[in-house]
N, C-alpha and C positions, 0 to 999 in steps of 0.2 A: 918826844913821847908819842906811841903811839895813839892810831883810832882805837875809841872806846867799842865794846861789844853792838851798843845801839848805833854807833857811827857802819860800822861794818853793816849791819842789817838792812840800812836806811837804804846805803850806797847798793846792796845786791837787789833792792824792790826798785831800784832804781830804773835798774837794768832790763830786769824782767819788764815793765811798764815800756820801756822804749824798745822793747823786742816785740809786744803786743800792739803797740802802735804801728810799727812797722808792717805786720802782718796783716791788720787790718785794712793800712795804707794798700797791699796790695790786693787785698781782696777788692777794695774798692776798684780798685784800678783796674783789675781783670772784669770788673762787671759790667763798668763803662764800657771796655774794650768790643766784650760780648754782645750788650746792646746794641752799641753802634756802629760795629765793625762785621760782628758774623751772625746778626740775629735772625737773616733767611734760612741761614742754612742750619742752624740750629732749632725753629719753627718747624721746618718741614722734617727734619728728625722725629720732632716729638709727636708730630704728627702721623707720621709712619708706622710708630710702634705702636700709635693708638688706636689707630686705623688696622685691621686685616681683613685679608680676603678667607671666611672661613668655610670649613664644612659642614653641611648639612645632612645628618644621617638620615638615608632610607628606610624605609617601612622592608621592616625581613619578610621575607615570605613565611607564608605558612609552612609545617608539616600535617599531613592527612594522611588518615586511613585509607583503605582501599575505597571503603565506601563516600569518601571525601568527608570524613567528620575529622572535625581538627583534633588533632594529637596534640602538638604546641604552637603557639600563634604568638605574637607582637602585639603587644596592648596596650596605646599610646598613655602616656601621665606628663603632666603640664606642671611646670612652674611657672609661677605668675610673678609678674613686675611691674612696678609702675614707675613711668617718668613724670614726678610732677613737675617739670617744667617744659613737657608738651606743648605744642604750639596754642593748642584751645583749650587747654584748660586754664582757665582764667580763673582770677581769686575770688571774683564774685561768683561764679559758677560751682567752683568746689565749696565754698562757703555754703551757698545755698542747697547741697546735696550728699554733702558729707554725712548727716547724720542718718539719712535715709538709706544709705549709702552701708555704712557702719551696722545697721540694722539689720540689713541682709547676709553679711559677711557673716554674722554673730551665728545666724538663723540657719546656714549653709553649712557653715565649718563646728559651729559650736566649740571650738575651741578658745574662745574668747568672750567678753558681754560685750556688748553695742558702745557702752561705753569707754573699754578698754583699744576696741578697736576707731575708736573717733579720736582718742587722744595720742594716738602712735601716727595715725594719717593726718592731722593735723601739725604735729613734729615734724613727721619727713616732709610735709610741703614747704613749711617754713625754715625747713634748710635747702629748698629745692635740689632736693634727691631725685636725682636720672634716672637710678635702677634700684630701684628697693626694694626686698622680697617680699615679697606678701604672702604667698603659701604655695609648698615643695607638694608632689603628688597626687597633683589633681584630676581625677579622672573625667572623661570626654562629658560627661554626663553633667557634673559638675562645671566644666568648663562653659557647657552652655546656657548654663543658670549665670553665671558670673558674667557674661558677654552681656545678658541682658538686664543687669544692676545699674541702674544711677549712674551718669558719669559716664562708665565703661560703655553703655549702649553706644556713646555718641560715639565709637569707634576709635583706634589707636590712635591716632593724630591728633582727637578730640580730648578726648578721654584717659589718654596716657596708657592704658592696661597693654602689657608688652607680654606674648606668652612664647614659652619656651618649651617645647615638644623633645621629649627621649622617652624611648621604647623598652619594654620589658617584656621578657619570655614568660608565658604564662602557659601551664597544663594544665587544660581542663580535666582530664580524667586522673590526676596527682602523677602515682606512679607506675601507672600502665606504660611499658613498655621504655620506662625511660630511660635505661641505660643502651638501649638501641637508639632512642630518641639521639640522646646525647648532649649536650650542655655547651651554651654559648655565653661566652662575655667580653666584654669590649677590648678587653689585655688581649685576644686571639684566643684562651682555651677551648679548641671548641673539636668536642670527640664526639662519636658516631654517627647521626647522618645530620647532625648540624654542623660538623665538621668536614664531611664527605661531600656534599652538595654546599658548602659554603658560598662558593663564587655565585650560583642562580641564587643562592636564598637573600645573598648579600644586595643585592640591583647597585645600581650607580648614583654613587654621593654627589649632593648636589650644592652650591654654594654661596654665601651671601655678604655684606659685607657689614662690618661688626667694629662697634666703638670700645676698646677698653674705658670703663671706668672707673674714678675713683675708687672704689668698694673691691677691685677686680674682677670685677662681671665685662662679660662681655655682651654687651646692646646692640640687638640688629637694627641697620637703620633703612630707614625708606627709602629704597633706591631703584632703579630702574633693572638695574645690572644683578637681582637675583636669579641664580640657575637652581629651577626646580628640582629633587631627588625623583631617580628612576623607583619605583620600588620593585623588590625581588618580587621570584617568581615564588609560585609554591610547589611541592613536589606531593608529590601519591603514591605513599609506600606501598606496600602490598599486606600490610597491617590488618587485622581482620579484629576487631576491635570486639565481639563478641567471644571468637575464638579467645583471642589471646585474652579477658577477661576468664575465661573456665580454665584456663590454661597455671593462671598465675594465682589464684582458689584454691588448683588441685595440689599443685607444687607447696605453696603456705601451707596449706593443712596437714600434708605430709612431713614436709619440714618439723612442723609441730610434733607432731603425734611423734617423731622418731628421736627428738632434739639433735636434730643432724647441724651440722655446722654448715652446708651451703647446699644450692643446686641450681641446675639449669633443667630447663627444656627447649625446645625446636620443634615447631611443627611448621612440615613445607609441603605445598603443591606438589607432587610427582613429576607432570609434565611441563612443569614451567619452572619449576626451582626457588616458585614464589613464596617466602618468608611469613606465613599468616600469623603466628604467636613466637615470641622468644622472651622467656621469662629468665630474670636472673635473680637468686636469692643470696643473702648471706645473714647468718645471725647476729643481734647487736649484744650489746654490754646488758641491756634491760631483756637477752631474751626473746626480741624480735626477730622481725626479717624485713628486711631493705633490700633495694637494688643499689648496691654499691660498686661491683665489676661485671663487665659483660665477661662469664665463666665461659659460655657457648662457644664466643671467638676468640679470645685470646690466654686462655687455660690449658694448659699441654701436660696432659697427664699421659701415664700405662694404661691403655682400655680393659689389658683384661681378655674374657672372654666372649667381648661381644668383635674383638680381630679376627677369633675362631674361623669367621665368615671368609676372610680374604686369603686365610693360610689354607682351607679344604679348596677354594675356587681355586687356587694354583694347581694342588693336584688334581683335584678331578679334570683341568684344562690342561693340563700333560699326558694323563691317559694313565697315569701312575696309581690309582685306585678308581673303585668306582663305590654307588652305593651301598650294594649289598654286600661286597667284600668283607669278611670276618679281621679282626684284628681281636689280639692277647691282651688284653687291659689289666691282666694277672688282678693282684691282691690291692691295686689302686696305687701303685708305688713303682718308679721308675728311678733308676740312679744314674747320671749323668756326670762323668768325673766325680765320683763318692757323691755327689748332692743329689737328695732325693726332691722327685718332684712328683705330688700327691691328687690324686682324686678327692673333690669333697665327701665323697660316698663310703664312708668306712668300710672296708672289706674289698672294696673294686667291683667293677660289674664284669669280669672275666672276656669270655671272649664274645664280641658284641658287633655288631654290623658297624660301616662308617657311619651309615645315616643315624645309628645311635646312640652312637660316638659323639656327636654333633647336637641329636636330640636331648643326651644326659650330659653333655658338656665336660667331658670326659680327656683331660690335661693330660694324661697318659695316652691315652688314644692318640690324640692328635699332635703329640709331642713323637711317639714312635711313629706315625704317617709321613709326615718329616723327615725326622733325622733319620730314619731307610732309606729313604728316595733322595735326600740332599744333601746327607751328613758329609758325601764326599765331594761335594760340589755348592756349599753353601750361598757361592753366591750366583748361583742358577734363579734358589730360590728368591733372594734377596730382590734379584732383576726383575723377577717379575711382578711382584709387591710394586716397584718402582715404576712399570708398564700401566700397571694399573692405575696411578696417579697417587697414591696412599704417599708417599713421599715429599710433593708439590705442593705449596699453598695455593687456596681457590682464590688467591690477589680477590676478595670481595671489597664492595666498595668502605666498607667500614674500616677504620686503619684498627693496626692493634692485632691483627690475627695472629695467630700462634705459627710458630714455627713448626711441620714435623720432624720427626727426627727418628730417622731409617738406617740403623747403621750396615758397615759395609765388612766383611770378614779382614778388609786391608786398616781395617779404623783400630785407634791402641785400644779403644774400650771393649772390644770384638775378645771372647774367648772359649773354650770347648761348649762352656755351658748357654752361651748366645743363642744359637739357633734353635734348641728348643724351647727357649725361656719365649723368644721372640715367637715361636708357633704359636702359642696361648697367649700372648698380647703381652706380655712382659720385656723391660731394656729397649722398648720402642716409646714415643710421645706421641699422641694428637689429639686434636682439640673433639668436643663434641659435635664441633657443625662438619669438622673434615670428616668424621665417623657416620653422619647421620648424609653426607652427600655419595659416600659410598653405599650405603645402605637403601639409597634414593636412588641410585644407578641400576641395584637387581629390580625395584619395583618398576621403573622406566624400561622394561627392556632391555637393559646394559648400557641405556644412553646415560650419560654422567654428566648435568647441567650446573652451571653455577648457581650457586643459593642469591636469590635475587631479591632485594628491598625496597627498590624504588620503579615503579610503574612507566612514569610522565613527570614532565614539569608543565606546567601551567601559567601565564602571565593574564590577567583580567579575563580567563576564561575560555584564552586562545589555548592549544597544547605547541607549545614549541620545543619540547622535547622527547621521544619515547626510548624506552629502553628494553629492548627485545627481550626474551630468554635466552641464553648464550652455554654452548656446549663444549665443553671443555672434554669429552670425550665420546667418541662415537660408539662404542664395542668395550667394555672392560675385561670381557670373555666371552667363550662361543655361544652358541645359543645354543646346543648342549648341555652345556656347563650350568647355563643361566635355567635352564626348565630341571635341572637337578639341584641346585643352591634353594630354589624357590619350595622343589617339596622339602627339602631340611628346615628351611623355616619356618614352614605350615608346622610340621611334626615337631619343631620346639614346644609349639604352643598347642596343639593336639595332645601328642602324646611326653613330650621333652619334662622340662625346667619349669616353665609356664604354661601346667595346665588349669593353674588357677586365674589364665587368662582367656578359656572357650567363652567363646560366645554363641547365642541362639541367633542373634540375628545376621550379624558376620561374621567373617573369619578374620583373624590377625596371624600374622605372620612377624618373628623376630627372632632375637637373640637378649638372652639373658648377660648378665657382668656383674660378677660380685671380685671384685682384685683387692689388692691387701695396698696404702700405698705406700709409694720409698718416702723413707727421711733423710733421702741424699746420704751422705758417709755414712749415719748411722744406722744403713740398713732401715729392712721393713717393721721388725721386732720393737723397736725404740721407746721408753716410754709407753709403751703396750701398740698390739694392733691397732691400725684405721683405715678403715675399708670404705672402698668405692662401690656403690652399687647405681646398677646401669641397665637398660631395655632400651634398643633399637629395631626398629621394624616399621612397617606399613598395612594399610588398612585401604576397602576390603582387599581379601590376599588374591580372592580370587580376579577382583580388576581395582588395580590401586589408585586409589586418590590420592590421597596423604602419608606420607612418612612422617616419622616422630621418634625423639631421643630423649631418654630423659636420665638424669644423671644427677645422682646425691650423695655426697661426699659426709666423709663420717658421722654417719646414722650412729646412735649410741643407745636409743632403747628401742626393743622390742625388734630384732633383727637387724641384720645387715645384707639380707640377700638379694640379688634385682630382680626377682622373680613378683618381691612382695613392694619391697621399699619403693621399686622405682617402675615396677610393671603395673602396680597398682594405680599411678598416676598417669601413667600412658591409656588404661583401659578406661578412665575417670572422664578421658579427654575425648579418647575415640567414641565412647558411649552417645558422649554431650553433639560432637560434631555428625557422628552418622545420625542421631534421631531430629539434628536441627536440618539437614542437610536433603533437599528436596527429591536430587537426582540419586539419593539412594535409592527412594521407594516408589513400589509401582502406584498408579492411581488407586484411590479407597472406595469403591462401589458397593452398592448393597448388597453384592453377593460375595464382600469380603466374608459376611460372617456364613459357618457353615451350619446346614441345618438337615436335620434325621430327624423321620416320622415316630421313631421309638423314645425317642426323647426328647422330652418342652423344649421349646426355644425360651433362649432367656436373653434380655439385654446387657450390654456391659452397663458394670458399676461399683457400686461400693462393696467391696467384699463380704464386710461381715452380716452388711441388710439381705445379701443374696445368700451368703452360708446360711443365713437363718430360717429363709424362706424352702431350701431344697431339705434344710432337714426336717420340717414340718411336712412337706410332701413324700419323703421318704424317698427322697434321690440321693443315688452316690455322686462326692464328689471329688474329682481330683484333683487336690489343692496342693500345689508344692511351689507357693508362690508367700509364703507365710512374711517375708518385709516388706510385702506391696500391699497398699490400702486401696488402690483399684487395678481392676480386673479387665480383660477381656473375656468374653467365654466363651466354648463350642460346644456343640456336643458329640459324645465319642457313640461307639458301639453302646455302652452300658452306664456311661455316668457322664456329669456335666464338668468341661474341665476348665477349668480358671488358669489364664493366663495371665502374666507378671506389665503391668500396666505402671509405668512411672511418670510421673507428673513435675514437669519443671517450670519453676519459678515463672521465666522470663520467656518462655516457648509453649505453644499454641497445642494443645491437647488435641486428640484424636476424638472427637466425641460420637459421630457416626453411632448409630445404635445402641448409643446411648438413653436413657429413658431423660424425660424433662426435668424433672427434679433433681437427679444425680449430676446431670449437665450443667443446670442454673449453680449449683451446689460449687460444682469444679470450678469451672468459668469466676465467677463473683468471688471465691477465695482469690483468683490473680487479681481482680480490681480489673477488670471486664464488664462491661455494660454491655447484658446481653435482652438481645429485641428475638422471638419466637414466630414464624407461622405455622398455622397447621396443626394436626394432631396425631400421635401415633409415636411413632421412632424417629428419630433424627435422621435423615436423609443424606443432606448437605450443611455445611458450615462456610461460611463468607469468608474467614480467616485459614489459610490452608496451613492444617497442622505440618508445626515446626517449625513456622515463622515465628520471629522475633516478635513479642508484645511487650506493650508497656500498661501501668495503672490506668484506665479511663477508655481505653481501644472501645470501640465497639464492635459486638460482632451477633451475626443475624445468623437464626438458628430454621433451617426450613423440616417442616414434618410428612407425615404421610404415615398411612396404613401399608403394609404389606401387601401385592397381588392387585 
């Protein structure tokens, strides 16, 4: 008969039991073995992995403005640990100090009561925890309150407190200027000139050596053999941290006002190529505007007609027209293989000089100057566009630039209608700083420099690095060509496209761009027009400082022309820079103001106290100054004339002859403390109008009588 069910069961736990005996018989066995056979060399494993030689990161350098005020810096934050089984801290010690101890933690962090933290520090000692966090981002400040707590005074060794130092980028001024700035993080992302100058900003890591422990922290231990970290250098961009504040003001508010979907601006040095402002905008989901892509350098769009400039400089540098030369501009309508290419100007402005061709921006005009002179030779003109550098990237140190893209009559996208599209800035790409370094080349003379960002580097104050201006072209054209290019752009803004851009004080000098832009395959039409409007030029025309480009991308109310959209923020800029800007103006003496025996002398001031006062005397006055709330004044032949007097915020007022009341008035509206001698008209002022002030400046007003 056989085994019963229970007989079978008994007999397979049987089995199972002397299989597990077995198993554990060898574990045994191997642990003996371990122990007493290979336990050096298994020790000194575990000791190795516990053991590392780690790194210590460096202190980044700074980035600075020109004037050396920091753009973005390294701002060290401390985590804290403690080992309570340090060598001195002993049970009666921590016993006797803990609560006082806990007190302070409470009083510091506030994130806890006195009591909650006495009963977590009394846990981790009585598990003799090596590394226990105590608190993640502490800053220096804090750091050295907590250094001098109970316990922790009596030093690492004593006192256990282990502190753990890593660095974070911090901008003080938020978003000025930071997609230039550029963005750094420990993965390696790091674009614009944190990326660019990485290797100085980075200095040399230094190293120490470190216990893993239980918890997975790793414990520096007190050892001889730590190598200090180098810290980076800092660099000094060519940042102009006021500029580029009015800069990125006048861009938002326009942005605004137009609800454009993005823009840039650029403003550079003439003769140095040096980089003062570069704002980039885009609009968000809420309606805003961020810096989210640098547009300026790596954006490649159709310019339009502010290229206008580079296709008349070919010809007039071939001899193939000149200025005053008449051309047919007919009814504003050209056809080119059946496709018509149109004047903004309804009707056409007939037959018209080049130079007016150029001043009305006139796509017929300068599409037949053209394709006359190269329709049979296109790629004459092509070469010389190409001579010119318009085809090359300026390799600036920033990564990311745009590519141009200049095509060749041998290229498949090359066809009848190419060369004149290409005349007026169309079937070409380039960015706006390649456009505004051309444009930087007629203000220089024809010298064509590369756009330059960074000054020096600096290590504790030494300069161990400079970086010159660098010229990437000697000559872009003759000096012919150049004193003929230069009166076309005066006359844009004279008589042209932007005469809503004269100025009384200086002159500007540019080029208007309103372009329609492509939708790739589907043409420009697509989903309705989106137009680019754009102003490139230099300021004053007559001796240039400053070039500036500004450029706004589908404007959708209230125009789309660059005359208004984007010439208005250029003239926003040049206003702000020439009235802050010292070496515009000549010195201000008392004999700035003019003065005739037939008519009172009057002092500047508040318009309407002086309109009130000449109409009670029965004086005329000529007032065509109606949005300015202060005045200058002269007097003419037969009435007293009031000049247009604007007062800004943050820049130091012209008060000279001004009376004392109207002065104290001005002054103490900016949050100026001002000190008076003397009596009469204002003479001199301590603070030379135009400089930059803040709230509380002080500034010392000297008087006198006339004669």
């Amino acid at each position: 008969m056989g085994m019963s069910i229970k007989q079978k069961i008994e007999s397979r736990f049987s089995v199972i039991w002397v299989i597990f005996i077995i198993i554990g018989l060898l574990i045994v066995v191997k642990m003996l073995y371990l122990q007493n056979f290979e336990r050096e060399k298994w020790m000194a494993k575990a000791k190795t992995n516990a053991i590392k030689n780690m790194e210590i990161e460096p202190n980044r350098g700074d980035i600075c403005a020109a004037d050396g005020r920091v753009l973005v810096s390294s701002v060290p934050y401390y985590s804290l640990f403690i080992d309570f089984e340090a060598n001195g801290l002993l049970k009666h010690v921590f016993n006797s100090k803990v609560d006082s101890l806990s007190l302070c933690l409470s009083k510091l962090f506030k994130d806890r009561s006195a009591s909650q933290y006495r009963s977590i520090l009394r846990k981790e000692k009585q598990k003799g925890n090596r590394y226990f966090l105590l608190k993640r981002n502490v800053s220096y400040g804090q750091l050295k309150k907590v250094e001098d707590f109970p316990i922790f005074r009596r030093g690492r060794n004593k006192g256990g407190l282990i502190v753990v130092q890593k660095n974070k980028r911090i901008k003080p001024h938020g978003t000025l200027a930071s997609r230039t700035i550029g963005n750094y993080n420990s993965v390696g992302n790091k674009v614009g000139l944190e990326g660019a100058f990485d290797t100085l900003l980075t200095g040399v890591a230094g190293f120490e050596i470190r216990q893993r422990m239980a918890s997975g922290y790793w414990r520096p231990l007190n050892t001889s053999d730590r190598v200090e970290a180098k810290d980076g250098c800092d660099i000094i961009t060519t940042i102009d941290i006021n500029i580029q504040d009015v800069a990125e003001k006048a861009l938002y508010d326009q942005l605004k006002k137009h609800n454009a979907e993005k823009g840039t601006v650029v403003l550079m040095e003439v003769n140095t190529g040096d980089v003062k402002a570069i704002v980039n905008l885009e609009r968000t989901e809420d309606n805003d505007y961020v810096e989210s892509y640098n547009f300026a350098i790596g954006y490649s769009t159709e310019p339009g007609s502010t290229f206008k400039l580079a296709s008349l400089m070919v010809a007039l540098d071939d001899n193939v027209v000149n200025l005053e030369d008449s051309i047919d501009t007919g009814n504003g309508v050209a056809h080119y293989y059946g496709i018509p290419l149109k004047d903004s100007h309804h009707g056409g402005y007939g037959v018209i000089s080049v130079k007016e061709i150029f001043e009305k921006s006139s796509n017929v005009g300068i599409s037949k100057i053209i394709v006359d002179n190269y329709g049979k030779n296109p790629k004459k003109f092509v070469n010389r566009i190409v001579e010119m550098g318009l085809s090359s990237k300026l390799n600036i140190d920033i990564k990311g630039e745009g590519v141009p893209v200049i095509r060749y009559p041998e290229d498949k996208e090359w066809s009848g209608i190419s060369l004149p599209w290409m005349s007026i800035g169309y079937s070409i790409q380039l960015t706006p700083l390649q456009i505004l370094a051309f444009y930087n080349a007629v203000a220089n003379n024809g010298v064509k420099v590369k756009p330059r960002f960074v000054k020096s580097a600096i290590y504790h104050g030494n300069v161990v690095a400079k970086y010159k201006p660098e010229i990437l072209n000697s000559s872009i054209c003759s000096k012919e060509t150049l004193e003929k290019v230069k009166i076309m752009l005066e006359g844009v803004v004279q008589n042209g496209t932007a005469t809503n851009l004269k100025n009384a004080n200086f002159k500007i000098a540019g080029k208007t761009g309103t372009s329609q832009i492509s939708k790739g395959s589907d043409g420009y039409s697509a989903g309705g027009k989106t137009y680019q409007a754009s102003f490139a030029g230099y300021f004053p025309a007559d001796n240039p400082k400053y070039s500036c480009i500004v450029v706004v991308y589908n404007p959708q109310d209230g125009g789309y022309y660059g005359n208004v959209v984007a010439g208005s923020v250029f003239e926003e800029i040049a206003n702000k820079v020439y009235s802050s800007t010292i070496d515009f103006h000549s010195p201000l003496t008392e004999n700035s103001v003019i003065k005739r025996a037939d008519i009172p002398y009057s002092k500047n001031g508040y318009k309407e106290e002086l309109s009130c006062v000449f109409e009670k005397l029965g004086l005329q006055v000529d007032n065509k100054v109606n949005s300015s709330e202060w005045v200058t004044t002269s007097s003419g032949d037969s009435c007293v004339k009031f000049n247009k007097r604007i007062i800004y915020d943050n820049l130091m007022p012209n008060v000279l002859q001004m009376g004392l009341k109207d002065a104290v008035f001005c002054l103490e509206n900016l949050g100026l403390k001002v000190v008076f001698k003397g009596r009469g008209s204002i003479k001199s002022q301590s603070i030379v109008p135009g400089t930059r002030i803040k709230a509380g400046d002080k500034v010392v007003l000297n008087m006198s009588y006339s004669g």
